[in-house]
VOMI-637447 format. One record per residue (C-alpha): residue number from 1; residue in three letters; chain; z, y, x. Coordinates in pm, whole numbers, padded with zeros to 5 digits. Layout:
<sites>
<site><nr>NUM</nr><rest>ala</rest><kette>A</kette><c3>Z</c3><c2>Y</c2><c1>X</c1></site>
...
</sites>
This chain:
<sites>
<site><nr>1</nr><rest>unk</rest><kette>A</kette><c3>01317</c3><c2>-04717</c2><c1>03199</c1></site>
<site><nr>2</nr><rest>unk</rest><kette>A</kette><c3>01672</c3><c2>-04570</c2><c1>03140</c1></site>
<site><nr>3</nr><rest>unk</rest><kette>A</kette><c3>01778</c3><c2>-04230</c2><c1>03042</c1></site>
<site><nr>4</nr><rest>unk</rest><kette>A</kette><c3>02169</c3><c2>-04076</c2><c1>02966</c1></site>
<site><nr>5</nr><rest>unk</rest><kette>A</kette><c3>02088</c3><c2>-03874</c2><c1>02619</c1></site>
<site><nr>6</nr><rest>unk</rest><kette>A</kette><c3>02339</c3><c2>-03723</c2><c1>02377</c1></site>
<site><nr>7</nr><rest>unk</rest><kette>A</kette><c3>02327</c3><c2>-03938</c2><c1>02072</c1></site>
<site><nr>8</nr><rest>unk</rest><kette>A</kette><c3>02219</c3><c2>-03841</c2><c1>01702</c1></site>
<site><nr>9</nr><rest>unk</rest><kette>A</kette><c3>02387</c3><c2>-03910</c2><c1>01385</c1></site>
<site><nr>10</nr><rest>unk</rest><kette>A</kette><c3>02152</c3><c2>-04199</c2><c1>01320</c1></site>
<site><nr>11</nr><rest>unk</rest><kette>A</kette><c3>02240</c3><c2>-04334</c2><c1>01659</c1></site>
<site><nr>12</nr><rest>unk</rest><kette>A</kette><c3>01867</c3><c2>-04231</c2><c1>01838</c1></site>
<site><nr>13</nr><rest>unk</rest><kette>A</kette><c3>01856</c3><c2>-04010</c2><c1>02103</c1></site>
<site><nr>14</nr><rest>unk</rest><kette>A</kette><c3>01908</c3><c2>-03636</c2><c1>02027</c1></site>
<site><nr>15</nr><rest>unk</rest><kette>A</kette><c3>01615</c3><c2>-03462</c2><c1>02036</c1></site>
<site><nr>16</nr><rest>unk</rest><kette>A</kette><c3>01596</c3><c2>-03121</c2><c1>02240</c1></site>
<site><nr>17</nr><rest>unk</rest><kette>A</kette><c3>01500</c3><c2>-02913</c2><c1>02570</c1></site>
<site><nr>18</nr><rest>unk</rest><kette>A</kette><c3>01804</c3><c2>-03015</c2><c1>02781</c1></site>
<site><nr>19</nr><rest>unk</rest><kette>A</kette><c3>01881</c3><c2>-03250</c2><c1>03057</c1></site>
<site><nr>20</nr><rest>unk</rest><kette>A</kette><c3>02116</c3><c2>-03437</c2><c1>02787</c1></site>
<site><nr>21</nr><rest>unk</rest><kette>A</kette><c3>01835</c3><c2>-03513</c2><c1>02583</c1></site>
<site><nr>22</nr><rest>unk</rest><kette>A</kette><c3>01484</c3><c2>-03612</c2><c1>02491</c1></site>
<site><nr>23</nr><rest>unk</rest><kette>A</kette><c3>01294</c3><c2>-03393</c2><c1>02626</c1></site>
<site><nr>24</nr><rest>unk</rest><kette>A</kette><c3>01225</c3><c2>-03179</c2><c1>02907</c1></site>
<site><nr>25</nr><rest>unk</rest><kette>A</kette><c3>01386</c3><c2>-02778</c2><c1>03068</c1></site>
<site><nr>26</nr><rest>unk</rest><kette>A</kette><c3>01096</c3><c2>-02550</c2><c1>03055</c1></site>
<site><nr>27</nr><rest>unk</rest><kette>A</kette><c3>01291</c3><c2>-02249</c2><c1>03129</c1></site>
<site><nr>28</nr><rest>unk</rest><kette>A</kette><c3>01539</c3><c2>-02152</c2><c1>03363</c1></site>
<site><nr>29</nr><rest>unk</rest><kette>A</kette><c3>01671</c3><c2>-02265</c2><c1>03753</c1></site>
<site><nr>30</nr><rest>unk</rest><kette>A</kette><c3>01626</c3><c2>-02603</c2><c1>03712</c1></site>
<site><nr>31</nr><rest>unk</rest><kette>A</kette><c3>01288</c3><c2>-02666</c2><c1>03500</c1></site>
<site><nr>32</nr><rest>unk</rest><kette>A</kette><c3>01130</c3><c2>-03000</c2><c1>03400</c1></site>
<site><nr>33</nr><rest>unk</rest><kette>A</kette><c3>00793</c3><c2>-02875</c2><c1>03456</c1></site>
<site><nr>34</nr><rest>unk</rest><kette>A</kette><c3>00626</c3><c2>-02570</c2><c1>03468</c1></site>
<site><nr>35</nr><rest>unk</rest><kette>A</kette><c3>00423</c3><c2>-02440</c2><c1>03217</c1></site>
<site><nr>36</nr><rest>unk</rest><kette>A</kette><c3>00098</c3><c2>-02258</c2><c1>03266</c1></site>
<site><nr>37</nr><rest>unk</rest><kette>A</kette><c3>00020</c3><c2>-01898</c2><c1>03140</c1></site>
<site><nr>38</nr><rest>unk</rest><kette>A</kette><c3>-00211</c3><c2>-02052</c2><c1>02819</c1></site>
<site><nr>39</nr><rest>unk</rest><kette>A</kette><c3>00065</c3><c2>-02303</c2><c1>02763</c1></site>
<site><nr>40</nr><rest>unk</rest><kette>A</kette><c3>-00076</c3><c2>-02573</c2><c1>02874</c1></site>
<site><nr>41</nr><rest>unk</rest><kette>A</kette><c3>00133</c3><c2>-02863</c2><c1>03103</c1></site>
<site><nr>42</nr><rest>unk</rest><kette>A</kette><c3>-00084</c3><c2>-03075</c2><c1>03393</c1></site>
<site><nr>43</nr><rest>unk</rest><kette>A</kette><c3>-00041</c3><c2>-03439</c2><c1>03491</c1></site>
<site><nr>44</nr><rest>unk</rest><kette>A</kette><c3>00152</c3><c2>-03545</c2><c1>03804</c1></site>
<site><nr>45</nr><rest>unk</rest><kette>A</kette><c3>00378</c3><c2>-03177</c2><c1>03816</c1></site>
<site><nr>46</nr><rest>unk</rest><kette>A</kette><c3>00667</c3><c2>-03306</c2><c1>03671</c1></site>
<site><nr>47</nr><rest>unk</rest><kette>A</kette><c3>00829</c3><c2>-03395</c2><c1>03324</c1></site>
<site><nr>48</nr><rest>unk</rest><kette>A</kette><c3>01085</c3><c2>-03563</c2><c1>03157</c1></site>
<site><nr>49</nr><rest>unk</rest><kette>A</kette><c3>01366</c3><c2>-03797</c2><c1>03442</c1></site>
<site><nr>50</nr><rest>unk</rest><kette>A</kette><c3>01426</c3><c2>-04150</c2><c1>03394</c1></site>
<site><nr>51</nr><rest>unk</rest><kette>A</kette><c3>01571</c3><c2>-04425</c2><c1>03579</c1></site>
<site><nr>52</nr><rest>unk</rest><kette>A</kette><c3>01375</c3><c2>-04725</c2><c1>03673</c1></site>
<site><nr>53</nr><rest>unk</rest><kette>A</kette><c3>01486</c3><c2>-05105</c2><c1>03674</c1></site>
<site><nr>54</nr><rest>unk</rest><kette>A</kette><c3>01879</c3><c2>-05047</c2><c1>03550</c1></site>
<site><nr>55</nr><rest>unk</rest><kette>A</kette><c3>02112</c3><c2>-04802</c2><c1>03381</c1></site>
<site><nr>56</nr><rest>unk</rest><kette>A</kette><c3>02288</c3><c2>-04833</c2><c1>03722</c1></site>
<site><nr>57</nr><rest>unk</rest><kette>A</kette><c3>01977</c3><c2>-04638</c2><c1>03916</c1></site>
<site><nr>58</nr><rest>unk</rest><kette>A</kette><c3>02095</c3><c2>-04318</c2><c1>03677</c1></site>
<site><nr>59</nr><rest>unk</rest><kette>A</kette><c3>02212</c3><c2>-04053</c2><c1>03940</c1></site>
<site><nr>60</nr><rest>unk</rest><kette>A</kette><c3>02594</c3><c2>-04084</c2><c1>03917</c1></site>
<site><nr>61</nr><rest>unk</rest><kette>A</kette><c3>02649</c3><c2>-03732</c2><c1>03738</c1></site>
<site><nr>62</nr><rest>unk</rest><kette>A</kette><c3>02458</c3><c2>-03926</c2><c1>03444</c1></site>
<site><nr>63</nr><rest>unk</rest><kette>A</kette><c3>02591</c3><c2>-04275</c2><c1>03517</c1></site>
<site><nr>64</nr><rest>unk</rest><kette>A</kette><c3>02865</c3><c2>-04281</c2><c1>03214</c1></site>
<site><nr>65</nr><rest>unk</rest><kette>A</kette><c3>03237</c3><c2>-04362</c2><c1>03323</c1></site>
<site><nr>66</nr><rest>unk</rest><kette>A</kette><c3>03228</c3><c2>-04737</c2><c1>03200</c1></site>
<site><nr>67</nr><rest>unk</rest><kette>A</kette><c3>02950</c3><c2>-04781</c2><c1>03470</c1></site>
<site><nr>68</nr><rest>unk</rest><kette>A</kette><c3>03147</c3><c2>-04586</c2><c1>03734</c1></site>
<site><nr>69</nr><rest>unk</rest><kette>A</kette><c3>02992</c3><c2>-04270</c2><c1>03699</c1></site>
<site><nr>70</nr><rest>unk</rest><kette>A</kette><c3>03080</c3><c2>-03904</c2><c1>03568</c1></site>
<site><nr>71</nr><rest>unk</rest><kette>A</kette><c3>02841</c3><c2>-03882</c2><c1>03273</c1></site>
<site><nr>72</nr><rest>unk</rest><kette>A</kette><c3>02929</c3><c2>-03831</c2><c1>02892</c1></site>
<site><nr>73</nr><rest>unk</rest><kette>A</kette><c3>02664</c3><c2>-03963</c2><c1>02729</c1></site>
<site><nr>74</nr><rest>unk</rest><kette>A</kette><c3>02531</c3><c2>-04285</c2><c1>02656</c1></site>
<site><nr>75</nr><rest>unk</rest><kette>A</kette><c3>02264</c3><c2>-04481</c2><c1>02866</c1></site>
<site><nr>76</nr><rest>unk</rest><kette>A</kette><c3>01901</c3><c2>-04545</c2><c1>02618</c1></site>
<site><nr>77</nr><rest>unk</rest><kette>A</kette><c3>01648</c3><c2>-04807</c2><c1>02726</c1></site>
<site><nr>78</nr><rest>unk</rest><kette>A</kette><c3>01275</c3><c2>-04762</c2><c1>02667</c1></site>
<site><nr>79</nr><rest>unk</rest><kette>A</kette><c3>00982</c3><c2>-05056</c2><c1>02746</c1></site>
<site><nr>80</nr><rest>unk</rest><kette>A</kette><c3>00711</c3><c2>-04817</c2><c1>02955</c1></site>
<site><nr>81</nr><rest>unk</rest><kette>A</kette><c3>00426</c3><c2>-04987</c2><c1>02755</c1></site>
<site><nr>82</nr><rest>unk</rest><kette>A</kette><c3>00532</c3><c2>-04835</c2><c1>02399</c1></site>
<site><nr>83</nr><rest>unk</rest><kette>A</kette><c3>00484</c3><c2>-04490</c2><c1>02512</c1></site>
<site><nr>84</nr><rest>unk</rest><kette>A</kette><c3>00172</c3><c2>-04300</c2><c1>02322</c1></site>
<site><nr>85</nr><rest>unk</rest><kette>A</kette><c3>-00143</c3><c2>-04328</c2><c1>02555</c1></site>
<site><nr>86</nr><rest>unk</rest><kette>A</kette><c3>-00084</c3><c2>-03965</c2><c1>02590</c1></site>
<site><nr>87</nr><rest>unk</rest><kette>A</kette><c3>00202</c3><c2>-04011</c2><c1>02814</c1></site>
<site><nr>88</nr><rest>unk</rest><kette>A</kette><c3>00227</c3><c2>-04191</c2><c1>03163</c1></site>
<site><nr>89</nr><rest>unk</rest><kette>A</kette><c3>00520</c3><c2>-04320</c2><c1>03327</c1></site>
<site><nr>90</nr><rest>unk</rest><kette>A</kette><c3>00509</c3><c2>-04176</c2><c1>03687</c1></site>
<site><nr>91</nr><rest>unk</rest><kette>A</kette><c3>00712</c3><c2>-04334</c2><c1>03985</c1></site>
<site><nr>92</nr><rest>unk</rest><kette>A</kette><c3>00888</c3><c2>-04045</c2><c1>04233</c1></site>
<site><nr>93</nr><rest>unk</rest><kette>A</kette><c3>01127</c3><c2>-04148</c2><c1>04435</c1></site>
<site><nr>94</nr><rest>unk</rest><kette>A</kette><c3>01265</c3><c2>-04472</c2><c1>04353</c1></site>
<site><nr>95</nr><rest>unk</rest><kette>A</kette><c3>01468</c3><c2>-04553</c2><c1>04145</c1></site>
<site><nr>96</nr><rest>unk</rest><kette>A</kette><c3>01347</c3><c2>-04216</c2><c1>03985</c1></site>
<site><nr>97</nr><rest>unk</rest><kette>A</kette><c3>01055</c3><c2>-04173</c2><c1>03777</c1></site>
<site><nr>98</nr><rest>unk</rest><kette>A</kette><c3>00914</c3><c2>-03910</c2><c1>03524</c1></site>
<site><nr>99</nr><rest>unk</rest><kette>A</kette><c3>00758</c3><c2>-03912</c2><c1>03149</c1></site>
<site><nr>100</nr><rest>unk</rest><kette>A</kette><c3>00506</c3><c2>-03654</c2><c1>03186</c1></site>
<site><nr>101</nr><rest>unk</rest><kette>A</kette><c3>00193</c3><c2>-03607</c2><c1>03030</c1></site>
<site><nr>102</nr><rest>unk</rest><kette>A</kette><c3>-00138</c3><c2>-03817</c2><c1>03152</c1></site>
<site><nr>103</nr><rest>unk</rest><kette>A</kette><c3>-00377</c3><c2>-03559</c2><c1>03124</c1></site>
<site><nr>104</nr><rest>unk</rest><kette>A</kette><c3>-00338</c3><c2>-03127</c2><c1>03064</c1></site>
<site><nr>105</nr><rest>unk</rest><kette>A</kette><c3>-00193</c3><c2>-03071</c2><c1>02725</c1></site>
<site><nr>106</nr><rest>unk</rest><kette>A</kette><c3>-00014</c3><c2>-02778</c2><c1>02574</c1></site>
<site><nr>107</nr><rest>unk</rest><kette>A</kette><c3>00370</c3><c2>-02773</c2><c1>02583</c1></site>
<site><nr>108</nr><rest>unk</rest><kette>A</kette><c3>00408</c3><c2>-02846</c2><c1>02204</c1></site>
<site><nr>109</nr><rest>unk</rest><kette>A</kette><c3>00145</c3><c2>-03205</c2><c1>02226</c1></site>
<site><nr>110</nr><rest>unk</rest><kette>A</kette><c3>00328</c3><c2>-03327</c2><c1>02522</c1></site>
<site><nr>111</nr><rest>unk</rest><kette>A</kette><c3>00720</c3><c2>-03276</c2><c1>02345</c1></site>
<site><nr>112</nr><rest>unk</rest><kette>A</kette><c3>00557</c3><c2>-03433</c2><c1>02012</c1></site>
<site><nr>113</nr><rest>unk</rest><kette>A</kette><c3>00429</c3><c2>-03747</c2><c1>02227</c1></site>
<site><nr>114</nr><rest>unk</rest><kette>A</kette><c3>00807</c3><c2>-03739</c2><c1>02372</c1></site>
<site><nr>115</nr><rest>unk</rest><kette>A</kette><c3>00978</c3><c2>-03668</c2><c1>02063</c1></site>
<site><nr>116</nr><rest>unk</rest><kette>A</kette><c3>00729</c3><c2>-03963</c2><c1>01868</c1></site>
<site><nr>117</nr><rest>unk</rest><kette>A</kette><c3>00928</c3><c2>-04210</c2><c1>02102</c1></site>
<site><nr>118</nr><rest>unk</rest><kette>A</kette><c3>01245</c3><c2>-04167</c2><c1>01972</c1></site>
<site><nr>119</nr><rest>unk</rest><kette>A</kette><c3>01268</c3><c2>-04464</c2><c1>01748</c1></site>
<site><nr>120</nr><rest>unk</rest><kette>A</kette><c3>01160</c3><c2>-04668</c2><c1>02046</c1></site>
<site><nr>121</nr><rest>unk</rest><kette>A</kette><c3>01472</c3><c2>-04576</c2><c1>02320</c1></site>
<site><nr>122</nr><rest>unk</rest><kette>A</kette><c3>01786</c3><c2>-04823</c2><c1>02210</c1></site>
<site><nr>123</nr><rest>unk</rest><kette>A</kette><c3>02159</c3><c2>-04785</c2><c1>02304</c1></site>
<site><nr>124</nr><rest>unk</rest><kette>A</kette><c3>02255</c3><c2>-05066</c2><c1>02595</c1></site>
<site><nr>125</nr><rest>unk</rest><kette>A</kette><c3>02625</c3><c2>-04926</c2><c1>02692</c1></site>
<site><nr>126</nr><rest>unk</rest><kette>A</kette><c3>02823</c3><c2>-04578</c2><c1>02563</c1></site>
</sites>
């Protein structure tokens, strides 16, 4: 899977509640997912975009402009089978997919299992 993230200091993805980054918009127009009154975030509602197959899927607003896009940020990689158990790679509309969680958790379990996969997503082209 493929994601356009803002990039860290130590060249990992840049943590943070923003389409730019890892992890998902729970506030606002254009929300990741929605999160219930007690806090808690469901299966199969939504969660974090990604692009399946090639950086190319990446809608073109993401798509950086060595790939012919309009994006700013670089394009991260990430093998589906070294996210946590807690998480679940869910196929939309292809080429899109979403990182959400496999089974109700509160908001701040699902962004740890998220933010624990940072050291797994590697730069493939700025």
């Amino acid at each position: 899977m493929f994601r356009a993230m803002r990039q860290d200091l130590d060249g990992y993805p840049l943590l943070g509640r923003s389409s730019r980054t890892l992890g998902v918009r729970v506030n606002g127009e254009y929300r990741d997912l929605s999160v219930a009154e007690d806090g808690t975030v469901a299966s199969e509602t939504g969660g974090m975009s990604v692009a399946l197959e090639k950086p190319g899927n990446l809608p073109k607003h993401r798509l950086p402009r060595s790939l012919g896009g309009e994006g700013r940020d670089p394009v991260f990689r990430m093998f589906a089978a070294l996210l946590a158990q807690t998480l679940l790679l869910r196929a939309d509309r292809y080429p899109h997919a979403y990182v959400e969680p496999r089974r109700s958790c509160t908001l701040p379990e699902f962004e740890s299992a998220l933010n624990a996969s940072r050291n797994h997503w590697s730069k493939v082209h700025d």
